[in-house]
C-alpha positions in Angstrom: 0.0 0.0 0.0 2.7 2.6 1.1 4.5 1.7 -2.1 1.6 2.9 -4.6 2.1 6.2 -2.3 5.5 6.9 -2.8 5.3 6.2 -6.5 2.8 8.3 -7.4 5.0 11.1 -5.5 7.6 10.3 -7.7 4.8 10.6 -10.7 4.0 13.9 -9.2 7.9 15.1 -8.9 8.7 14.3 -12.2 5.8 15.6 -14.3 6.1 18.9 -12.3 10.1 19.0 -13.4 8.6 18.4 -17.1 6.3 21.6 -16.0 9.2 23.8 -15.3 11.1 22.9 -18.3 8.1 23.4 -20.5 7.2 26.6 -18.9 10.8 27.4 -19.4 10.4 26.9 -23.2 7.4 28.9 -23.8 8.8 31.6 -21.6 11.4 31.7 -24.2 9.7 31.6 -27.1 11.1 35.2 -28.4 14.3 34.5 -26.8 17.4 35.2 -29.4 19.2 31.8 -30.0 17.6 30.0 -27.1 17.5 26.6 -27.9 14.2 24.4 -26.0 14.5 21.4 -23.4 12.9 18.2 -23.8 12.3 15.6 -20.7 12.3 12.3 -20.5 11.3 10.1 -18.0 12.3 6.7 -17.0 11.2 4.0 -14.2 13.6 3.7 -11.2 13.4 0.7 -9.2 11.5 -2.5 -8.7 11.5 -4.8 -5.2 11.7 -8.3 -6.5 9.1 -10.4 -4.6 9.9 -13.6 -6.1 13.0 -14.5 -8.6 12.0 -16.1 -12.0 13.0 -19.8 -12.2 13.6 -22.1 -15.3 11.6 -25.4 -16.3 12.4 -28.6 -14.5 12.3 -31.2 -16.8 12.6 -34.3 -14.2 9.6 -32.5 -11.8 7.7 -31.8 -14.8 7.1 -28.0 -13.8 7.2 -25.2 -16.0 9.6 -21.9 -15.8 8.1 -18.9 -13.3 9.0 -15.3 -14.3 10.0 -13.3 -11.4 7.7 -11.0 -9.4 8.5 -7.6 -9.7 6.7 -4.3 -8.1 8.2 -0.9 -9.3 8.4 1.9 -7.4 7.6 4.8 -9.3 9.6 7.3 -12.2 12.5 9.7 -11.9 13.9 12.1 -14.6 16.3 10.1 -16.7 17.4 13.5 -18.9 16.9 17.1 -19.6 18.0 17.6 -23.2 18.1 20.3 -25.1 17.8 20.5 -29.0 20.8 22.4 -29.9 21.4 21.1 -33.4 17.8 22.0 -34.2 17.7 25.6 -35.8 15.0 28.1 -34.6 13.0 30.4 -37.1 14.7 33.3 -39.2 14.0 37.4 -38.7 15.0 39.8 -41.1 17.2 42.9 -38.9 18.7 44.3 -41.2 21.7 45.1 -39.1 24.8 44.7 -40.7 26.0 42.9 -37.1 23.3 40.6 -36.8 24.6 37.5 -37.9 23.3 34.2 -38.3 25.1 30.8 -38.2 23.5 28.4 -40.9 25.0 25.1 -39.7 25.7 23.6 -35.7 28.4 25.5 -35.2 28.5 27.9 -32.2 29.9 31.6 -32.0 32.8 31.9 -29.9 32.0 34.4 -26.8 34.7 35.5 -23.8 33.1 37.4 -20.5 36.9 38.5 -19.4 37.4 35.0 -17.2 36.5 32.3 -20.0 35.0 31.4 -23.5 31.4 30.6 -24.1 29.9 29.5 -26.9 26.3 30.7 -28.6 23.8 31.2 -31.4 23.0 34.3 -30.5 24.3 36.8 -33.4 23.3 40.3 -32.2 26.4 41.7 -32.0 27.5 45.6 -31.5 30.5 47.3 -31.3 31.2 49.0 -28.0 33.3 52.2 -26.8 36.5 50.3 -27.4 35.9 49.4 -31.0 35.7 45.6 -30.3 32.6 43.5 -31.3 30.7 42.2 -28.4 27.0 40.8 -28.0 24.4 42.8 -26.4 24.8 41.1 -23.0 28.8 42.2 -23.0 30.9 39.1 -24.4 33.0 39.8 -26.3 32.9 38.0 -30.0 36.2 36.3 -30.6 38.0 35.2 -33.9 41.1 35.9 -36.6 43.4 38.9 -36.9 44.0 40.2 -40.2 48.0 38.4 -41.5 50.5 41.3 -41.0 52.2 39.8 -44.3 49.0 39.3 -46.5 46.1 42.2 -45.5 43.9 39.9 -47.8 43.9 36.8 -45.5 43.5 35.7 -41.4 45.9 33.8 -39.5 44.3 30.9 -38.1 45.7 30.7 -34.5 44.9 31.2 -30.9 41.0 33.2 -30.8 40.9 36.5 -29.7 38.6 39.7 -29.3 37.7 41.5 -32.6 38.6 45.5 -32.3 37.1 45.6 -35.3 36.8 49.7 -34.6 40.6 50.3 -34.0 42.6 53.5 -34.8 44.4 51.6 -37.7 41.0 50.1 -38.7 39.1 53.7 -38.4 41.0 55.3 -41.7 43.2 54.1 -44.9 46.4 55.5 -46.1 46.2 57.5 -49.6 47.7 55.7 -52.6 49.6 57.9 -55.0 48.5 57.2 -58.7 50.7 55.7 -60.8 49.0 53.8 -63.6 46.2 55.7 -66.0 45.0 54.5 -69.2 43.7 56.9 -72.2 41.1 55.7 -74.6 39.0 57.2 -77.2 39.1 57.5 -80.9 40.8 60.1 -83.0 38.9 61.0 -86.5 41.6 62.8 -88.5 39.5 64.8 -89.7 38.4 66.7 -87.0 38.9 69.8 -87.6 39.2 70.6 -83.8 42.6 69.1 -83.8 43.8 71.4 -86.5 43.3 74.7 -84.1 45.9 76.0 -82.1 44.6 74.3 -78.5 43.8 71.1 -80.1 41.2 68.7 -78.6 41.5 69.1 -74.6 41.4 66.3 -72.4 41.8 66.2 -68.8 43.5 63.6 -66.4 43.2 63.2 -62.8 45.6 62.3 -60.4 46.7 61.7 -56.8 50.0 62.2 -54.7 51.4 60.2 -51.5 49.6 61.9 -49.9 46.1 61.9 -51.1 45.8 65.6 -52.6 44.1 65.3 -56.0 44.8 66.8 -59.2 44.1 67.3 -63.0 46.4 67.5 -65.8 45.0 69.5 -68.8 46.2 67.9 -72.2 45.9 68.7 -75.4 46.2 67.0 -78.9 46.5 68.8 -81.9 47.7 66.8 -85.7 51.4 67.0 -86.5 51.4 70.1 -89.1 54.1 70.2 -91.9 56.5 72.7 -92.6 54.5 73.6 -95.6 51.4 73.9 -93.8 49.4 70.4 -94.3 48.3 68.2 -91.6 49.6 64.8 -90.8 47.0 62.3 -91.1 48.5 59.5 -88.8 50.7 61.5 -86.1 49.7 63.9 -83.2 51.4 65.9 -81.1 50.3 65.4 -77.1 51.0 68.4 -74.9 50.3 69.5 -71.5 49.2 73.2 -70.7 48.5 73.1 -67.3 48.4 71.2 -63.9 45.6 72.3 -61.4 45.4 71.6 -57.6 41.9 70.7 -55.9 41.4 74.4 -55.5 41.7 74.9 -59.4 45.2 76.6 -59.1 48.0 76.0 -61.1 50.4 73.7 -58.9 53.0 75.8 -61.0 51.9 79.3 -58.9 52.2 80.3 -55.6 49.4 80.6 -53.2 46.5 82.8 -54.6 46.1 86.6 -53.3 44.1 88.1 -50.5 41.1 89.1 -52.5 40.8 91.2 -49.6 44.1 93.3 -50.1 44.9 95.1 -53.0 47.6 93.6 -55.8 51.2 94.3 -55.0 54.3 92.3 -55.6 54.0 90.7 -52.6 50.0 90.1 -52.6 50.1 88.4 -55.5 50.4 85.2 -57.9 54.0 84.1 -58.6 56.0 81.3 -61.0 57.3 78.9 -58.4 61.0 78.6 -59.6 62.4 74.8 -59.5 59.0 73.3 -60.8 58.3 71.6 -63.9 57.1 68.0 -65.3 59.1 65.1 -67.3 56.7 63.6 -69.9 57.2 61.0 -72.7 60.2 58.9 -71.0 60.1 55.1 -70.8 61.1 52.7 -68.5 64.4 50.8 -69.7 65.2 47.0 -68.2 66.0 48.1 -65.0 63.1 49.8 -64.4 64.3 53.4 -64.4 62.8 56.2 -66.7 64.6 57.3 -70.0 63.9 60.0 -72.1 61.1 62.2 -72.4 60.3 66.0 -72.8 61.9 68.0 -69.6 60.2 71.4 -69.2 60.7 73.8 -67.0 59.7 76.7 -68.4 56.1 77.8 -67.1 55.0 81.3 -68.8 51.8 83.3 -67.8 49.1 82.9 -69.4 48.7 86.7 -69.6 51.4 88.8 -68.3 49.4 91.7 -67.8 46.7 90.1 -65.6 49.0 87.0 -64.1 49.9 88.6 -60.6 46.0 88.3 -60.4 44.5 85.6 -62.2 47.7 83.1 -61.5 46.9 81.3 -64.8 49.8 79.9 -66.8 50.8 77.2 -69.0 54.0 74.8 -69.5 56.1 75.9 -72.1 56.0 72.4 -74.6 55.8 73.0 -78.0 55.9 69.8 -79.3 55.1 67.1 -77.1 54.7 63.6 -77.1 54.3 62.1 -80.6 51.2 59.8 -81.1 51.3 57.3 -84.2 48.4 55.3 -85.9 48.4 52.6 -88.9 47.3 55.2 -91.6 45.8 51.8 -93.1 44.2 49.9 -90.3 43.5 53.0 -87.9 44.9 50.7 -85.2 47.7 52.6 -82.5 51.3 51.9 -83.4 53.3 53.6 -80.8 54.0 56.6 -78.6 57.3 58.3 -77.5 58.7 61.3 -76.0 61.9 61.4 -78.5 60.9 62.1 -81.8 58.7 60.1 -84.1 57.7 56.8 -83.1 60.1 53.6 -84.3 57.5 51.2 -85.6 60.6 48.4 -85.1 60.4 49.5 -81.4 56.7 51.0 -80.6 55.9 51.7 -77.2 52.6 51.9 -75.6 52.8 53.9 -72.6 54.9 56.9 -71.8 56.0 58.3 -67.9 54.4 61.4 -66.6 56.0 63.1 -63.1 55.9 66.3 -61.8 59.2 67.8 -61.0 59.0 69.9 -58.2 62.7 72.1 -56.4 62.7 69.3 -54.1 62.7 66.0 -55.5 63.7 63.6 -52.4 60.9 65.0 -50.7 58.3 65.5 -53.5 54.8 63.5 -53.2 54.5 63.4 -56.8 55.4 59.7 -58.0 55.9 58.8 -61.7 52.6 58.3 -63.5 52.7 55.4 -66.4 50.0 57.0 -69.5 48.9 54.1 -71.2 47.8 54.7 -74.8 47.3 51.1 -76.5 43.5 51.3 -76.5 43.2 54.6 -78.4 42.2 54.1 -82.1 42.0 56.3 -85.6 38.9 55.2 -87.1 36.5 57.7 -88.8 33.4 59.0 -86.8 31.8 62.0 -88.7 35.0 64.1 -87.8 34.0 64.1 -84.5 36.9 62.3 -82.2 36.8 61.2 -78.4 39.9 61.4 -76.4 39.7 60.7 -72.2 41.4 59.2 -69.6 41.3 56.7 -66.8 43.1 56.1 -63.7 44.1 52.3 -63.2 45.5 50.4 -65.7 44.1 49.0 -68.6 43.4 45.4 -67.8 44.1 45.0 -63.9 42.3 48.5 -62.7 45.5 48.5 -60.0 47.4 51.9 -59.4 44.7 54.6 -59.8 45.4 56.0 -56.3 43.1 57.1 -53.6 42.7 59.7 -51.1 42.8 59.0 -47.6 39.7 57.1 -47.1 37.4 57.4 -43.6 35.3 54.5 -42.6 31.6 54.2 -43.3 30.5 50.9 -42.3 31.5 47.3 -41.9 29.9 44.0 -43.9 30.1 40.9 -42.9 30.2 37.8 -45.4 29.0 34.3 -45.5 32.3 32.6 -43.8 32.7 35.6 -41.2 35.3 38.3 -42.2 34.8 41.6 -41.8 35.0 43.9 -43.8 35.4 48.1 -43.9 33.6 50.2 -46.0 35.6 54.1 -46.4 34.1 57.0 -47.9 37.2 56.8 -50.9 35.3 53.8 -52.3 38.1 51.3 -50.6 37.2 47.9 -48.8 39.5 46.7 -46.2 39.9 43.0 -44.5 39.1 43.6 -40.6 39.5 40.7 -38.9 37.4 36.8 -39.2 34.5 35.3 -36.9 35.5 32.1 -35.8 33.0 29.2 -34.8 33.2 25.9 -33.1 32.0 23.1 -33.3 31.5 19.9 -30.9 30.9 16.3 -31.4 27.6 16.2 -29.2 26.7 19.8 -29.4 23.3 18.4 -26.7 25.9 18.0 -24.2 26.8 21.5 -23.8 25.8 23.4 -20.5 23.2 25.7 -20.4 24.6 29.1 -19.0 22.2 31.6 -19.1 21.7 34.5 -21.8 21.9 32.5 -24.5 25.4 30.8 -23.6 26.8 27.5 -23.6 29.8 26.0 -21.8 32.0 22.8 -23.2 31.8 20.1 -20.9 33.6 16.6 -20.7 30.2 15.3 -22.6 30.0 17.6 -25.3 33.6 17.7 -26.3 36.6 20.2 -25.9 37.1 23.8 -27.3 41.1 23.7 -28.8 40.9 27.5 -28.6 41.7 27.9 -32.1 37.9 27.3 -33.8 37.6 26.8 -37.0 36.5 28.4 -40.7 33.0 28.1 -40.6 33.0 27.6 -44.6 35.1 24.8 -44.1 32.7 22.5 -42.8 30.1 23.5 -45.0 28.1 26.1 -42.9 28.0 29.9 -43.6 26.9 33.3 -41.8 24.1 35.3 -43.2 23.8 39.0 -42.1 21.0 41.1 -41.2 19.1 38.1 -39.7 19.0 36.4 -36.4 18.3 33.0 -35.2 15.4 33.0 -33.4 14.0 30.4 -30.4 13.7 27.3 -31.5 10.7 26.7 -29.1 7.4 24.9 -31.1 4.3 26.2 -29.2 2.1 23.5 -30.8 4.4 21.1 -29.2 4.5 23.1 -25.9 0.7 23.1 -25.4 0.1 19.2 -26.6 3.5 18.8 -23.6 1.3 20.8 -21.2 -2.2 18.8 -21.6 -0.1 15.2 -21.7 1.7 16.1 -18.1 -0.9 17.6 -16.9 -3.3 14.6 -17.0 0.1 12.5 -16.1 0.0 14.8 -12.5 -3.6 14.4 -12.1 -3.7 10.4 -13.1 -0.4 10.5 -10.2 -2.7 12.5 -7.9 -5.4 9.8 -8.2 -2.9 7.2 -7.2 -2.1 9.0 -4.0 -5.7 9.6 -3.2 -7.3 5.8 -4.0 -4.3 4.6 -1.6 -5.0 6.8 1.0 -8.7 5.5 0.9 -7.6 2.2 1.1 -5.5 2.8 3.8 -8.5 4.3 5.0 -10.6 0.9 5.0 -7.9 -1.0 6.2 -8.1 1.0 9.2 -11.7 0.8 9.6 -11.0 -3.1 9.7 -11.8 -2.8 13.3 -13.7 -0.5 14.8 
C-alpha cells in the first residue's frame, strides 16, 4: 500500500520538473538563439518479490517469471535540441549574424569562453565587437604579411573599430589609361589648343589633381596636316582648388595687388613627360620642361593662370591603313621596329627627395583612328588598362562594416576602398546536446559535449555559412509546448489519483476494526 504512495510522488515530482522545463520553453519563445528542453522520463526501481525460475524437466514443472513491483519514475534526462535551428528574422543590421549550420559563435566574459547562437552583436566604446549582454565576439586577426587573409591561430577579441582600422592611407596614382578615338578629320585638332582632355591624379599623400592635355595633328613645314601622327602636350596642372600647382598661393582678395599680394611662377617646378622605363626599371627620355610662362602677363599677378612651355610634345602614331595605335614616344617620331605603348608622366618639383609626386605610367594602347563623322573622343582613366591596380586614392574614412557568408569583416571608407578587418570564428563539438546551459543565451564545453582547442575553425570549411542582417530565433514549437502541457498535466492528475485511492484504502484497512 505505502509503495503505490510513494510512486505516485515520484509521478507527481517528475511531471512537475517536465512543468518547469516546459514553462521554461514557452517563456522563451522570443528568446534570441535560445534553444528548448525536452524531458524524458524513466522507471527507477523495482523490489523483487519472487526470482524467476527455469523449467524442470525431471519435476515436470514449467519456468516462473520473477515478481517484480516498481516503485515509481525519476527524470532520466533534460536535453536540449541544440542542433535544431529556430525560425529566421529579417534585422537588417549589418552585425546581426546568423550561423546556418551547428556551429557555435565563440563568446569570452573576461574570465572564460562561451559558446552561442545568438548573433546580435555591437561594437562597443573600445571598438571591439561584443553581444548585447557584454561578451565579447572572438576570432582571426588580419596576417600582417598578406592584408587579404587571417591567420588561423589562438581566438581572440575583434577590435574591429581600432585606430588603424578607423581610416586608410592615400595611394599615390601611378597607372592611368587613355582611350577614345581620333577621327583625323576633326577639324578641332587642326586649331591651335587642339582637342583638350583632362586627367586626374593623386600624390602620396592623397591631394588630387588634374592635368590638362591637349592633342593637336602634327602640321608640316608647308602647312598640311599629318593624317596618322599627333602631337600630345600639357598646358597646365591644377590643384583641388583649381590653381596652377606651378603658382604660388592665390592673393588676399581682400588686399589690393602688389608684388608681394600676388600670384608668382614657383621657380624649380616643372614635369618630365614622354620617357620610358628601360630593363632596370628606371625612366629614360622624355620632354623635360621647366619653363612655365603666364598665361597673360598683364593680368598673371592676379588671375595666376599659366601654361607649360611644350611645344611639341609627345608624338602619337596610328596605322594610316588599319586605324589601329602603333606607338608613342617622348623622343621624336615613333620607331614602328620599337613601338611603345605607354609613356611616364611626373611632376618635378625644387625638391625631388621629398616631392609627393610619384611617376605616372599613360597608357595609350587602346586609343584608335577610325573615322566617326569628324568628331573624335579622347579621355582618360586612372588604373591600368586590364588589372584597374594603381589609380590612387585619397585617404579614405570608414563608413560601415559588412560581414560575409564565412565571417570576415570587412570596412567600408568614404574613398570607395574595402578593407579585410579581422574573421568570426566558430566551433563546433561532437555532441553539441551536451553543452551546459549558462544563461543568456550561452553554452559551456563540458567533458560530454567535447573540448574547445581554442583555435575554432572556418565556418565555410565544414560546410556552414553566416548570413547578415538576420538572427536566429528560439527554436521553441508552441504547438508542441501546449500538446507537452495537456499530456503532463493529466500525467500529474492520473499520479494525484494514485495518492488519493491509496489513501482510501489505507483508510478501509483501518476501519477493519472498529
Amino acid at each position: 500500500m505505502m509503495r503505490s504512495l510513494y510512486s505516485g510522488v515520484s509521478g507527481l515530482k517528475v511531471h512537475q520538473t517536465k512543468m518547469d522545463v516546459i514553462g521554461n520553453n514557452i517563456a522563451n519563445v522570443n528568446t534570441v538563439g535560445f534553444k528548448s528542453s525536452q524531458v524524458n522520463f524513466s522507471d527507477i526501481l523495482y523490489q523483487t518479490t519472487s526470482n524467476a525460475s527455469g523449467p524442470n524437466a525431471e519435476a515436470h514443472t514449467a519456468g516462473i517469471n520473477a515478481k517484480q513491483i516498481g516503485l515509481g519514475s525519476t527524470v532520466s534526462a533534460i536535453s536540449q535540441t541544440v542542433t535544431v535551428s529556430g525560425g529566421s528574422q529579417r534585422t537588417d543590421n549589418a552585425l546581426d549574424v546568423m550561423i546556418e549550420g551547428n556551429q557555435f559563435f565563440i563568446v569570452n566574459n573576461g574570465t572564460q569562453n562561451y559558446f552561442t547562437k545568438a548573433g546580435a552583436f555591437t561594437v562597443d566604446a573600445a571598438g571591439v565587437l561584443c553581444t548585447t549582454g557584454g561578451c565579447k565576439v572572438m576570432g582571426w586577426q588580419v596576417d600582417e604579411n598578406d592584408p587579404n587573409k587571417c591567420v588561423h591561430d589562438t581566438v581572440s577579441e575583434l577590435k574591429v573599430q581600432s585606430e588603424a582600422n578607423m581610416q586608410v592611407p592615400p595611394e599615390a596614382t601611378e597607372n592611368v589609361y587613355f582611350f577614345g578615338n581620333i577621327d583625323y578629320k576633326d577639324t578641332q585638332l587642326q586649331t591651335e589648343t587642339g582637342k583638350t582632355t583632362t586627367m586626374s591624379f593623386y600624390d602620396s599623400l592623397g591631394q588630387s589633381y588634374m592635368a590638362i592635355f591637349q592633342l593637336k595633328q602634327r602640321a608640316a613645314d608647308d602647312g598640311t596636316r599629318s593624317e596618322d601622327i599627333y602631337d600630345l602636350v600639357v598646358d597646365d596642372i591644377l590643384d583641388s582648388t583649381g590653381t596652377s600647382i606651378y603658382v604660388t598661393s592665390p592673393p588676399n582678395p581682400d588686399q589690393p595687388i602688389t608684388e608681394e599680394n600676388s600670384y608668382k611662377i614657383k621657380e624649380g617646378w616643372g614635369l618630365n613627360f614622354g620617357g620610358q622605363l628601360d630593363d632596370t626599371g628606371a625612366v629614360s627620355g622624355g620632354i623635360e620642361v621647366t619653363e612655365v610662362l603666364p598665361d597673360n602677363a598683364d593680368d598673371f599677378a592676379k588671375t595666376g593662370k599659366v601654361h607649360l612651355n611644350m611645344e611639341t610634345g609627345v608624338t602619337i602614331k596610328f596605322d594610316k591603313a588599319t586605324g589601329k595605335f602603333v606607338g608613342i614616344t617622348g623622343e621624336g617620331d615613333v620607331d614602328p621596329e620599337n613601338p611603345f605603348k605607354s609613356v611616364q608622366f611626373q611632376v618635378m618639383t625644387d625638391n625631388e627627395e621629398e616631392s609627393p609626386f610619384k611617376t605616372i605610367d599613360c597608357d595609350f594602347s587602346s586609343m584608335t583612328m577610325y573615322a566617326a563623322s569628324g568628331a573624335s573622343t579622347f579621355a582618360a582613366q586612372r588604373g591600368s588598362l586590364k588589372e584597374g591596380y594603381g589609380a590612387g586614392k585619397p585617404k579614405g574614412n570608414m563608413t560601415g562594416m559588412a560581414v560575409d557568408s564565412s565571417g570576415r569583416i570587412y570596412g567600408s571608407y568614404d574613398n570607395g576602398d574595402k578593407k579585410l578587418l579581422c574573421q568570426i570564428a566558430v566551433a563546433s563539438f561532437a555532441n553539441p546536446a551536451g553543452l551546459e546551459a549558462a544563461g543568456n543565451s550561452l553554452f559551456l564545453a563540458t567533458m560530454n559535449s567535447g573540448e574547445f582547442n581554442g583555435v575554432g575553425e572556418d565556418i565555410s570549411v565544414s560546410g556552414g555559412k553566416m548570413t547578415t542582417g538576420v538572427l536566429e530565433m528560439s527554436n521553441v514549437d508552441l504547438s508542441t509546448e501546449f500538446t507537452s502541457i495537456i499530456t503532463t498535466q493529466r500525467g500529474f492528475q492520473a499520479n494525484s489519483r494514485v495518492i488519493t485511492t491509496s489513501d482510501t484504502l489505507l483508510e478501509e484497512l483501518i476501519n477493519l476494526k472498529r
